[in-house]
C-alpha positions as CSV (number, residue, x, y, z in Angstrom):
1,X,75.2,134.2,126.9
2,X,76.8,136.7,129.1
3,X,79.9,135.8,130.8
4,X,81.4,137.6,134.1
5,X,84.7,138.2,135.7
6,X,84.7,137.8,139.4
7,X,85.4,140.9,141.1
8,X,88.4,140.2,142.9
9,X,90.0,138.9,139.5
10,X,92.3,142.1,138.0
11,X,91.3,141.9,134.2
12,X,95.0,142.5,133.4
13,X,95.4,139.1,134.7
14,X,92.7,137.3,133.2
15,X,93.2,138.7,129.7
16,X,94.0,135.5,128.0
17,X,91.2,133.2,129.9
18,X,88.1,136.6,129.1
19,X,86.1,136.6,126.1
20,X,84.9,139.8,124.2
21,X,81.8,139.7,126.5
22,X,83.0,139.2,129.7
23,X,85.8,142.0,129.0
24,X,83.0,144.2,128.2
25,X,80.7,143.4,131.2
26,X,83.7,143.6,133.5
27,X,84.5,147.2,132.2
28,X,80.8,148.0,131.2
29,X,78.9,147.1,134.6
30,X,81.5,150.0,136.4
31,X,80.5,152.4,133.5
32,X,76.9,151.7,134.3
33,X,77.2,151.8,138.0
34,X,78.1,155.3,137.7
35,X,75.6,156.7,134.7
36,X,73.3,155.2,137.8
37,X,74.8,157.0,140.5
38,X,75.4,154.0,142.4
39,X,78.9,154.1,141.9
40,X,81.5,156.9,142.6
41,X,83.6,157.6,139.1
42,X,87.2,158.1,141.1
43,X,85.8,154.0,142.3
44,X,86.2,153.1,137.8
45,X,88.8,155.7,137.2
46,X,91.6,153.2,136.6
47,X,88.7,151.7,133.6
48,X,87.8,155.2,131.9
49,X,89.8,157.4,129.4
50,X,89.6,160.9,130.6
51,X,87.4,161.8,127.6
52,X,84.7,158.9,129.2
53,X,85.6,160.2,132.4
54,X,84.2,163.4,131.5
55,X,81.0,162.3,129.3
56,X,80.4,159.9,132.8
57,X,80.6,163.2,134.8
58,X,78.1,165.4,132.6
59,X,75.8,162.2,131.7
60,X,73.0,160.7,134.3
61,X,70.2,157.7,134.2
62,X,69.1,160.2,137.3
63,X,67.9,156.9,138.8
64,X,67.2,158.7,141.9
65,X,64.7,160.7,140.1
66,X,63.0,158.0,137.9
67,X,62.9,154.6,137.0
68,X,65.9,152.5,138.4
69,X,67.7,150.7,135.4
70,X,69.3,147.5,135.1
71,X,71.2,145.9,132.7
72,X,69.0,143.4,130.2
73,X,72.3,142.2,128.0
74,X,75.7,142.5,126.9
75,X,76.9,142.2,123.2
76,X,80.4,142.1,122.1
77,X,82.6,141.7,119.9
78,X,86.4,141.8,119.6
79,X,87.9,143.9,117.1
80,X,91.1,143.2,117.4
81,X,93.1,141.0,120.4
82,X,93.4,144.5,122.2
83,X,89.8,145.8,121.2
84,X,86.4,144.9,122.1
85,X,83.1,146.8,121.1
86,X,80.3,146.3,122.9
87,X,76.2,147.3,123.0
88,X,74.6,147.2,126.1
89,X,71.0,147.1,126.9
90,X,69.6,148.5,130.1
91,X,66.3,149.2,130.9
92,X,63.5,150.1,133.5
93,X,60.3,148.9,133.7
94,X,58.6,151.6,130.9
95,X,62.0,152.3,128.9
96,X,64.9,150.6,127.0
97,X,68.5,152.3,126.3
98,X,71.4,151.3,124.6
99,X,75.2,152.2,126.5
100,X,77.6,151.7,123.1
101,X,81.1,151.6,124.3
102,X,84.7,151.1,123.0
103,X,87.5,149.1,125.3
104,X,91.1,148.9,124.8
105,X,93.9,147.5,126.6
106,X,96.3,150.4,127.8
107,X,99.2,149.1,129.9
108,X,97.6,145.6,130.6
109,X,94.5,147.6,131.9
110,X,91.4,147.3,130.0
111,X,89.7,151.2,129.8
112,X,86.6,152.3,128.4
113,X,87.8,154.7,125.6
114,X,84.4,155.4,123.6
115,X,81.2,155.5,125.1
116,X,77.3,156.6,123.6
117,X,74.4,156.8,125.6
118,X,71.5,155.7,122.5
């Protein structure tokens, strides 16, 4: 079961009420959206450490040039009340790829601090 934060709802505010998996769908889906291209990074920059930032920027899907990926799943777990570790799958309709990433609260901000393209 996958559970998702609304939007409008700031993660720092709903940190008590997420689970492991809807912290790292929250975080994960904007992380997705711009390995896709669908997404500018400066749009997730507050949700990215600058090393992420940097793997985002030199990493594509190049979903413009092949196959348009969606994501299949989310698992997580939470490593400690700050952590969360998460495997996502995406894929398109001839391939599968897993996004592993790493979130941690920084500030009351949830950010993306490790992230592997499988």
């Amino acid at each position: 079961m996958t559970a998702v934060l609304p939007i409008e709802t700031p993660v720092a505010e709903a940190v008590e009420e997420c689970s492991a998996s809807a912290v790292a769908t929250f975080v994960g889906e904007q992380v997705f959206e711009v390995l896709c291209g669908r997404k500018a990074l400066h749009l997730v920059r507050e949700h990215v450490s600058g090393q992420v930032a940097g793997l985002l920027l030199a990493t594509r899907l190049h979903a413009a040039q092949g196959p348009d990926y969606q994501l299949r799943s989310v698992h997580a777990c939470p490593v400690t009340e700050f952590t969360v570790e998460a495997c996502m799958v995406l894929g398109s309709h001839d391939r599968v790829r897993a996004l592993v990433l790493r979130v941690e609260q920084d500030n009351g901000q949830w950010v993306c601090t490790l992230l592997s393209l499988v």
